[in-house]
C-alpha positions as CSV (number, residue, x, y, z in Angstrom):
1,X,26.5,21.8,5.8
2,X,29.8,23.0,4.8
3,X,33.3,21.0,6.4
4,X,36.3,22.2,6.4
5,X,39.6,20.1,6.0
6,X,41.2,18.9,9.5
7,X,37.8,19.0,11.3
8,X,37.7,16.1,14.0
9,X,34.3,13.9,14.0
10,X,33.3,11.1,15.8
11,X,30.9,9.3,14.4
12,X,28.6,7.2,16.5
13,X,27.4,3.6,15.3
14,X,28.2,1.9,12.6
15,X,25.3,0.5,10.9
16,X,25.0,1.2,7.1
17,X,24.0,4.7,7.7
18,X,27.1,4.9,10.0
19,X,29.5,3.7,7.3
20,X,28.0,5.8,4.4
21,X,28.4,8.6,7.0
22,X,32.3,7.9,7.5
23,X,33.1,7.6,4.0
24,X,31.7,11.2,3.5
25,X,33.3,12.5,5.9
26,X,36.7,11.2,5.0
27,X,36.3,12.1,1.4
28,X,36.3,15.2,2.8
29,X,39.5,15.6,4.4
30,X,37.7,15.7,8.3
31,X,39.4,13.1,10.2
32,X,37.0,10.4,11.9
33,X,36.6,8.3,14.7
34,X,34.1,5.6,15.4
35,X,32.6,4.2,18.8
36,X,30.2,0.8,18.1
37,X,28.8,-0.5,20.5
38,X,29.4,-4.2,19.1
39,X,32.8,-6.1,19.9
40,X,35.3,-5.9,17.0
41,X,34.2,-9.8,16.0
42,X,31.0,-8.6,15.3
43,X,31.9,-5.8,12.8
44,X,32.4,-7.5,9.0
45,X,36.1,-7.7,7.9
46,X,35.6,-5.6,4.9
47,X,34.1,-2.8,7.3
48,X,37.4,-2.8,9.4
49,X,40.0,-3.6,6.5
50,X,38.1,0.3,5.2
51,X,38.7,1.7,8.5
52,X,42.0,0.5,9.0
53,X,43.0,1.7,5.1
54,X,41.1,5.3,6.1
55,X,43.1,5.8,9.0
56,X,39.9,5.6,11.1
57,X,40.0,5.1,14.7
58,X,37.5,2.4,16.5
59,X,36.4,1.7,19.5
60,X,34.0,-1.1,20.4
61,X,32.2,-2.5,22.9
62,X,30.2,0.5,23.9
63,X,30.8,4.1,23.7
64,X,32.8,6.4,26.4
65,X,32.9,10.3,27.0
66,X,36.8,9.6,26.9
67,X,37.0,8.9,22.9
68,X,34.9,12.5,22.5
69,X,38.3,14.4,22.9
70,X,39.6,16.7,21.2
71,X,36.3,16.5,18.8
72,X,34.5,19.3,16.9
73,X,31.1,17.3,16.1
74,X,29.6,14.5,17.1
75,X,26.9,12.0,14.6
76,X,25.4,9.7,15.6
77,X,23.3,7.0,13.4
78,X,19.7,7.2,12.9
79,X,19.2,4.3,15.0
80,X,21.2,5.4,18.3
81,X,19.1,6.4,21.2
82,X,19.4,10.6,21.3
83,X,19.4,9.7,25.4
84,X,22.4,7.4,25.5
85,X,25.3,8.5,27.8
86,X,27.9,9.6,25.4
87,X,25.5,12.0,23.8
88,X,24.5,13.6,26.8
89,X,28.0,14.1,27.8
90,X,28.9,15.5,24.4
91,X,26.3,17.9,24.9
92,X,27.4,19.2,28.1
93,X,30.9,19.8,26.8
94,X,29.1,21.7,24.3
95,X,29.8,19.7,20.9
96,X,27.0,20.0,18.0
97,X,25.4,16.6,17.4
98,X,24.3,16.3,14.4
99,X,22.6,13.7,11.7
100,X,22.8,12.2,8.8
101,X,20.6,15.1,7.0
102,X,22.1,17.9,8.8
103,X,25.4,17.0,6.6
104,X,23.7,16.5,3.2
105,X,21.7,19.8,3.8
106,X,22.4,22.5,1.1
107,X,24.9,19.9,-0.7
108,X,22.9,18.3,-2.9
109,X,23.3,19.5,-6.4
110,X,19.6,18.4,-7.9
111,X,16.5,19.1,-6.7
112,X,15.3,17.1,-3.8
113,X,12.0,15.2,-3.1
114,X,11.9,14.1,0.6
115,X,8.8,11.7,2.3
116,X,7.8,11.1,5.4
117,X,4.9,9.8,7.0
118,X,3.6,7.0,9.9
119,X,2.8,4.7,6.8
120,X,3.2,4.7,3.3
121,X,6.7,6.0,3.3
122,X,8.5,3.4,1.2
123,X,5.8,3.2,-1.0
124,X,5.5,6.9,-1.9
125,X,9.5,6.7,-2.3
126,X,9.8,4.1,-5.0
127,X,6.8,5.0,-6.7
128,X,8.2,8.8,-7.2
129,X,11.8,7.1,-8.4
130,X,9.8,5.1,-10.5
131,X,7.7,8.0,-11.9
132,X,10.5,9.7,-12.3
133,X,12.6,6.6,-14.6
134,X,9.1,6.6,-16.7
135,X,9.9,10.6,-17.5
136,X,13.6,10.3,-18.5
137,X,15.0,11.4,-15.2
138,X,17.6,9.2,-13.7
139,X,16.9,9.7,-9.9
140,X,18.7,8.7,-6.7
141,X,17.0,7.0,-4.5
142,X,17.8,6.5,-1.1
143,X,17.5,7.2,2.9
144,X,15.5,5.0,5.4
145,X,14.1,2.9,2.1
146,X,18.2,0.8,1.9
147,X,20.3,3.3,0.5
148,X,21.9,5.2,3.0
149,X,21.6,9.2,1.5
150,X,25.0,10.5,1.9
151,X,25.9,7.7,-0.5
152,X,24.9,10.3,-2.9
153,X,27.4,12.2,-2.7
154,X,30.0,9.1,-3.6
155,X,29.4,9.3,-7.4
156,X,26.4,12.5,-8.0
157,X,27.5,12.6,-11.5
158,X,24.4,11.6,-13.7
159,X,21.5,12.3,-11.2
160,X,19.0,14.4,-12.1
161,X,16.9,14.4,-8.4
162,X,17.1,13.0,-5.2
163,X,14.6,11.2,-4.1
164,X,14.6,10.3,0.1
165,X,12.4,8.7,2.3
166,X,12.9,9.8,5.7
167,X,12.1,8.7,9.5
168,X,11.5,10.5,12.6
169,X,14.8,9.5,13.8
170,X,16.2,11.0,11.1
171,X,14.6,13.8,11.0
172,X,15.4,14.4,14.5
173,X,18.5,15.7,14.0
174,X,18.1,17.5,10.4
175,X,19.9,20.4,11.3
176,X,18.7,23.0,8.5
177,X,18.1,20.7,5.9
178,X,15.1,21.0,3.3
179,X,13.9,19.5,0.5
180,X,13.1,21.3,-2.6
181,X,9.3,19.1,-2.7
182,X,8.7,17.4,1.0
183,X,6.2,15.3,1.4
184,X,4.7,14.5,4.7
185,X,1.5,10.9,4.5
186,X,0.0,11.1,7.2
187,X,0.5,11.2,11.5
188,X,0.1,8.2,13.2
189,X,1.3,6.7,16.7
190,X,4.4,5.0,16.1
191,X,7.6,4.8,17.9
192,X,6.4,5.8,21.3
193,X,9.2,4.1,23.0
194,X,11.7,6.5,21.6
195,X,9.9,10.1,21.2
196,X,8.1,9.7,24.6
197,X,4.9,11.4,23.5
198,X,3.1,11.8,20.3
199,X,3.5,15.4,20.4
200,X,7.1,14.7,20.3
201,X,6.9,12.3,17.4
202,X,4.6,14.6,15.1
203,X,6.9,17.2,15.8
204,X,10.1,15.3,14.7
205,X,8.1,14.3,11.4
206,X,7.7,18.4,10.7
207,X,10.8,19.2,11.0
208,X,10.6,18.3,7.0
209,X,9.2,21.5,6.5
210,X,11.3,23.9,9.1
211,X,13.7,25.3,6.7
212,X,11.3,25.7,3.8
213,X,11.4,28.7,1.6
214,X,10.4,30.9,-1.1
215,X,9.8,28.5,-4.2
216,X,9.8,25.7,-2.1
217,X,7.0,22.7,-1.8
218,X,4.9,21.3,0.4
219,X,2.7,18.3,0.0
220,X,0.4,17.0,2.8
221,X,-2.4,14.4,3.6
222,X,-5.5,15.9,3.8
223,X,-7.2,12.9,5.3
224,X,-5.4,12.7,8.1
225,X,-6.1,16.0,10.2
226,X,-2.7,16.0,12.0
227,X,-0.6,16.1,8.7
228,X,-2.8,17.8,6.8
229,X,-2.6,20.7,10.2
230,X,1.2,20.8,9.7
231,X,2.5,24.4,10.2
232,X,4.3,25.9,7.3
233,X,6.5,29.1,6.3
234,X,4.2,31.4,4.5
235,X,6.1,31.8,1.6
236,X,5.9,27.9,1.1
237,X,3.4,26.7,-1.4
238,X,1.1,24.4,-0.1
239,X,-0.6,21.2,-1.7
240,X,-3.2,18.0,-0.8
241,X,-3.8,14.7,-1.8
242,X,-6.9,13.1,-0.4
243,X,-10.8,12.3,-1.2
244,X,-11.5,15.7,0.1
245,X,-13.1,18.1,-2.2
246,X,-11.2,20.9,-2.6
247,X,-7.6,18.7,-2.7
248,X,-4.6,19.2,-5.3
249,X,-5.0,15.6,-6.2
250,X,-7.9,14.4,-5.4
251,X,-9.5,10.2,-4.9
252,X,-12.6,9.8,-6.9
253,X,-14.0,6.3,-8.0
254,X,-10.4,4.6,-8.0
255,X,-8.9,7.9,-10.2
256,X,-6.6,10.7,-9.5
257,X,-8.0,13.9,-10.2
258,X,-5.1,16.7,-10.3
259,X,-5.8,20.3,-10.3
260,X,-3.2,22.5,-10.2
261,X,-2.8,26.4,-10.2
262,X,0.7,27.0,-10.3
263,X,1.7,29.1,-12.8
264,X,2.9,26.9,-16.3
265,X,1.8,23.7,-14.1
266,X,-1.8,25.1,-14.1
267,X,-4.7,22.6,-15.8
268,X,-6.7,19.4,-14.9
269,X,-5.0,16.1,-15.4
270,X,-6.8,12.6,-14.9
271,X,-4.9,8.9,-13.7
272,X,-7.0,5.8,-14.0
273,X,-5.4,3.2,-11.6
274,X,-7.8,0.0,-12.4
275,X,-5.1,-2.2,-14.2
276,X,-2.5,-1.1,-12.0
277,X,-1.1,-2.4,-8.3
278,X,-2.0,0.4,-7.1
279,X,-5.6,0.0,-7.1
280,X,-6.5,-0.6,-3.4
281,X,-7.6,1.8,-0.9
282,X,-4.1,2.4,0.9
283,X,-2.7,2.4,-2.6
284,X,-4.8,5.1,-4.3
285,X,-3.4,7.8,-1.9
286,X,-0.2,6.6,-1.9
287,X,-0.5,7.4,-5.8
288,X,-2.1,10.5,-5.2
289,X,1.1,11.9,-3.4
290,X,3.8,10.8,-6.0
291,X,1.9,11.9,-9.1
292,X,1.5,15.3,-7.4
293,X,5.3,15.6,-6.2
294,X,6.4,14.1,-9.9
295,X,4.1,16.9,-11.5
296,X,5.6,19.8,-9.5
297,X,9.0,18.5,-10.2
298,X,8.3,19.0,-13.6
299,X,7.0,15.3,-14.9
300,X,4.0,15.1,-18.0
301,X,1.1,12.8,-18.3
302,X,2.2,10.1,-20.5
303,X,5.3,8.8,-18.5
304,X,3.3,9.3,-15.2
305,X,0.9,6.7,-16.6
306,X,3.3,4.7,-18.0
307,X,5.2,4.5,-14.6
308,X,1.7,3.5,-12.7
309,X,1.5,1.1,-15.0
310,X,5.0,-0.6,-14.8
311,X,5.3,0.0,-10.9
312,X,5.5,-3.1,-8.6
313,X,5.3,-2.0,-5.0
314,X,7.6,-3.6,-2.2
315,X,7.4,-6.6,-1.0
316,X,5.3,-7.3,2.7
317,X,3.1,-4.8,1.9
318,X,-0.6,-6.3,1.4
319,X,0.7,-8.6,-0.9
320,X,-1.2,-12.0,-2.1
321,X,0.3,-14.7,-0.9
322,X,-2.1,-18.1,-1.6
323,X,-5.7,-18.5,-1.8
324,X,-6.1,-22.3,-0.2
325,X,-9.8,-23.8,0.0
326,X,-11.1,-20.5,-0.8
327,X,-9.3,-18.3,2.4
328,X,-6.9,-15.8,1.0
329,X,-3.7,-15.3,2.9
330,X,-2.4,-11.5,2.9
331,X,0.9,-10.4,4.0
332,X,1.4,-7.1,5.4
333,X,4.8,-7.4,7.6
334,X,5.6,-3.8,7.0
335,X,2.4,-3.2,8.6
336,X,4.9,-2.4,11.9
337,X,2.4,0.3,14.2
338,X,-1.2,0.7,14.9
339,X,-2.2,3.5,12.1
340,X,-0.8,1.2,9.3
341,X,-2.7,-1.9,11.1
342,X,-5.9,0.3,11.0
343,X,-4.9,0.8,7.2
344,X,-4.8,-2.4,6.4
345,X,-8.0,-3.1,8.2
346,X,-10.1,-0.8,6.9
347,X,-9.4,-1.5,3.1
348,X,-10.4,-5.3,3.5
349,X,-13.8,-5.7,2.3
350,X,-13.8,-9.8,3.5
351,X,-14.4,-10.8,7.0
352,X,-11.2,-10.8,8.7
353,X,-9.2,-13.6,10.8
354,X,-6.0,-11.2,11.9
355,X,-2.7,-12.3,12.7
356,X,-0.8,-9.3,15.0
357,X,1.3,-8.7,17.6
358,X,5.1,-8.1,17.9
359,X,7.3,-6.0,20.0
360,X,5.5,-3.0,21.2
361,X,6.9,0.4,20.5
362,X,4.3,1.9,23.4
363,X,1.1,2.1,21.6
364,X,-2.1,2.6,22.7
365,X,-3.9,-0.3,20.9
366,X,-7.4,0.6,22.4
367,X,-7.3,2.7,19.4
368,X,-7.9,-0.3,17.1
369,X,-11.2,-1.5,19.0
370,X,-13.6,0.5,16.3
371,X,-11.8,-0.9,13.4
372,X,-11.3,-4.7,14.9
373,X,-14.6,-4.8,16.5
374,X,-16.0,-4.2,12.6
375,X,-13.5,-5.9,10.4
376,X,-12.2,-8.8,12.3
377,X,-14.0,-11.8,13.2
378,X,-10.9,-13.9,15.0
379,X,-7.8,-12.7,16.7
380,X,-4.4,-14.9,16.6
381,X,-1.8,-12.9,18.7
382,X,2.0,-12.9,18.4
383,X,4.9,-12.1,20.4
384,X,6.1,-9.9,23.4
385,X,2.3,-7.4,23.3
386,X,0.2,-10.4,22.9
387,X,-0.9,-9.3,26.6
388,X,-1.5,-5.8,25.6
389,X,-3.1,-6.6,22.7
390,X,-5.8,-8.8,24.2
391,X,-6.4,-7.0,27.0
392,X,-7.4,-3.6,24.7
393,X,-9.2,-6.1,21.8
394,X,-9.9,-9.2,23.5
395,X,-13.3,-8.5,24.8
396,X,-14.1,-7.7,21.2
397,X,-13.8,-10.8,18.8
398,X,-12.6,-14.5,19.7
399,X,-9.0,-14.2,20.7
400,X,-6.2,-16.6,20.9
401,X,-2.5,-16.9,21.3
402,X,0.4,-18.5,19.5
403,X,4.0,-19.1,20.5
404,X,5.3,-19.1,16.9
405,X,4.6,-17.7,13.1
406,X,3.3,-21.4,12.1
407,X,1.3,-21.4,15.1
408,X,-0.4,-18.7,14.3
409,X,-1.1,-19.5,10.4
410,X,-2.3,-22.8,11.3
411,X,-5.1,-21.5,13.7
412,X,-6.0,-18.8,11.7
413,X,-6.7,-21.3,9.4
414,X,-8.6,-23.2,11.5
415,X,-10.5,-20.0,12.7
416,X,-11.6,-18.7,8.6
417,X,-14.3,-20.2,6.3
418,X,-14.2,-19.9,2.8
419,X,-14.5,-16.2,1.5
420,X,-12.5,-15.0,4.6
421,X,-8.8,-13.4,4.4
422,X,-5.9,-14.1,6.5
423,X,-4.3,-10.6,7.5
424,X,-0.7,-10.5,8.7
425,X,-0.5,-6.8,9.9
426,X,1.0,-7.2,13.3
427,X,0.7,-3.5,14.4
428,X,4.5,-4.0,16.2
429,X,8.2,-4.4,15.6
430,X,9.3,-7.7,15.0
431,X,12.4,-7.7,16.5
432,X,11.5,-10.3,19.1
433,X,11.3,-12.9,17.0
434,X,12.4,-12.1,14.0
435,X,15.3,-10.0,12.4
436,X,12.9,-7.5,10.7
437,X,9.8,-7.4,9.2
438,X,11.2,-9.0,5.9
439,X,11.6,-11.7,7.5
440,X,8.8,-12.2,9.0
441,X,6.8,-11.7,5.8
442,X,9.2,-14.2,4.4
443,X,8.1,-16.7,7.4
444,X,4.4,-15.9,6.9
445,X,4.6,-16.9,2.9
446,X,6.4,-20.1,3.9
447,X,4.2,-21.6,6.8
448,X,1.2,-20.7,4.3
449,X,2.8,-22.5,1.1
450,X,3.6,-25.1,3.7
451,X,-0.3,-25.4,4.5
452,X,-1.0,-25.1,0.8
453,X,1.1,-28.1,0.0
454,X,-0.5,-30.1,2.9
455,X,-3.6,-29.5,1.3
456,X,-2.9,-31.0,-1.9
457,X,-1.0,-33.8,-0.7
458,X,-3.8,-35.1,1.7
């Protein structure tokens, strides 16, 4: 979106997003206000010392109709509510509110690979930047994954792609921004609280593909029937990943099979991943979608396999943590709704003692009961759904509550036999306990090294 000089913006939150947001906007000559609704204590002295040195004005404490004078635009950042107050009242005066994305769109001087998805998002992301690295392409890489994606547009010099990964909330406010190769996992429930409906949520997630056109791509789950159902402009070309027959890149005994029929892309291509992290279940289609989105950006054979080989995913994402008296302890934090929960689930091949639970984001966890009712074997639940949880999976397997993380390790412990795994995939938000889900995959690893010491010592 093109800004002119002199236009007045008021940006709403400052988060990282918020602050990578102003800076943009003030390198380009639009003069900026910004409404927080933390007190001024709260905000880090380098964050205000900027604002001050920008001539940016601030207001704290919550957010007022008053400060929307004399605007031309409002933002807001991707975590702000879309029903708060000062939003609806800039709306009825008539002001565009716009995001993050609907700024960056058409600006980006690369080509741009975009993912989104329930699950898998972060993933998908790094491995395509790494993929990418592997091929001799220098990629940004940024959006919901840390990097804030209008910091892009600080020093673009050098880049030779953009790589995003992108939530609904995002995406909720896109504007017409599209991405050159957008990539959409799969559809899960997730987020409930804020969409209202899953309808709404799905529908957020496809706005990835509104503004696609002639030349562009479009990459989609085939296994999961709501992505893989995703509406598209004809002109757009369309490509799978999945264990379908009949997919783009297709799963087949722990390989990636890619056939494409695009022009100078066209052939068969072959990716072992035994050898690699990326070798589980979960794993193997989130492989599938960055080799195909690294192959239609232009990416050979050789450094794709070199960067499956090299790639390390992130961290809290069914990652070993011990093995003590033969019961292996899992951590999968990021594991934040029910679809990735179910995920997790279904690629353990061990009986299961679960550790779940959270803050609920208005799932329906009666959708678990198949998958729990075959995988898991005892139930240790967490947090503010605890209640929810048991009453939709309690009849199912032995279930039991905990008031803290180390509760809950220590009688899942108690609860598994040798051979069994400890799960962490709480199927919520951690925010009532924790500060994120890093840190309660951090909390997890400790309480189990803690048990893992007692062990030796006794």
């Amino acid at each position: 979106m093109q800004i002119s000089r002199g236009t007045q913006a008021v940006v709403i939150g400052l988060g990282a997003a918020g602050l990578s947001t102003v800076r943009y906007l003030v390198n380009r000559g639009v003069r900026v206000r910004v409404s927080d609704r933390r007190a001024v204590e709260q905000i880090p002295p380098d964050t205000l010392a900027f604002l001050k040195q920008a001539e940016v004005a601030l207001e704290t404490g919550g957010h007022t109709a008053a400060f929307l004078a004399g605007a031309d635009m409002v933002i807001p950042g991707p975590g702000v509510p879309l029903d708060l107050p000062v939003l609806q009242a800039a709306r009825k005066q008539g002001l565009p509110v716009l995001g993050e994305l609907a700024l960056a769109a058409g600006q980006y001087a690369v080509p741009v690979i975009a993912v989104t998805g329930s699950n898998g998002k972060t993933t998908v992301t790094s491995l395509i930047g790494e993929l990418l690295r592997a091929s001799g392409k220098n990629p940004f890489v940024g959006g919901n994954i840390g990097t804030p994606l209008l910091d892009y547009f600080a020093d673009p010099q050098g880049y030779d792609a953009v790589v995003l990964e992108l939530s609904s909330f995002q995406l909720d406010l896109a504007g017409a921004f599209r991405p050159d190769i957008g990539l959409l996992l799969n559809i899960s429930p997730d987020h409930l609280d804020r969409h209202g409906s899953l309808e709404a949520y799905t529908l957020a997630k496809q706005n990835l593909f509104r503004h696609q056109q002639l030349g562009d791509r479009a990459i989609l789950g085939a296994d999961d029937p709501v992505a893989a159902a995703t509406p598209l402009n004809p002109e757009v070309g369309r490509f799978t990943f999945g264990r379908a027959e009949g997919c783009t890149a297709r799963i087949a005994d722990g390989r990636i099979l890619l056939t494409l029929m695009a022009g100078a892309l066209s052939g068969k291509t072959e990716y072992v991943l035994s050898g690699t992290t990326l070798h589980s279940s979960v794993n193997q289609l989130n492989a599938a979608a960055a080799i195909l989105a690294v192959t239609l950006a232009g990416c050979e054979q050789a450094g794709i396999a070199e960067g499956l080989r090299r790639f390390v995913p992130p961290p809290h994402r069914m990652a070993e943590v011990a093995t003590i008296d033969g019961v292996r302890f899992i951590n999968d934090s990021k594991a934040t709704n029910i679809g990735a929960l179910e995920a997790a689930l279904a690629g353990c091949e061990s009986p299961v003692v679960l550790i779940a639970g959270g803050r609920d984001k208005g799932s329906d966890y009666s959708l678990l009961r198949e998958v729990v009712g075959r995988k898991v074997k005892h139930l240790v639940l967490v947090g503010e759904a605890a209640g929810l949880m048991r009453a939709a999976l309690g009849s199912l397997v032995p279930t039991e509550a905990a008031t803290t993380m180390e509760d809950a390790v220590r009688r899942a412990m108690t609860a598994a036999a040798s051979g069994d795994l400890v799960l962490l995939a709480p199927g919520c938000a951690s925010f009532d306990m924790f500060s994120g889900y890093d840190e309660r995959g951090r909390v997890f690893a400790e309480c189990v090294h803690q048990i893992g010491q007692e062990r030796l010592e006794a």
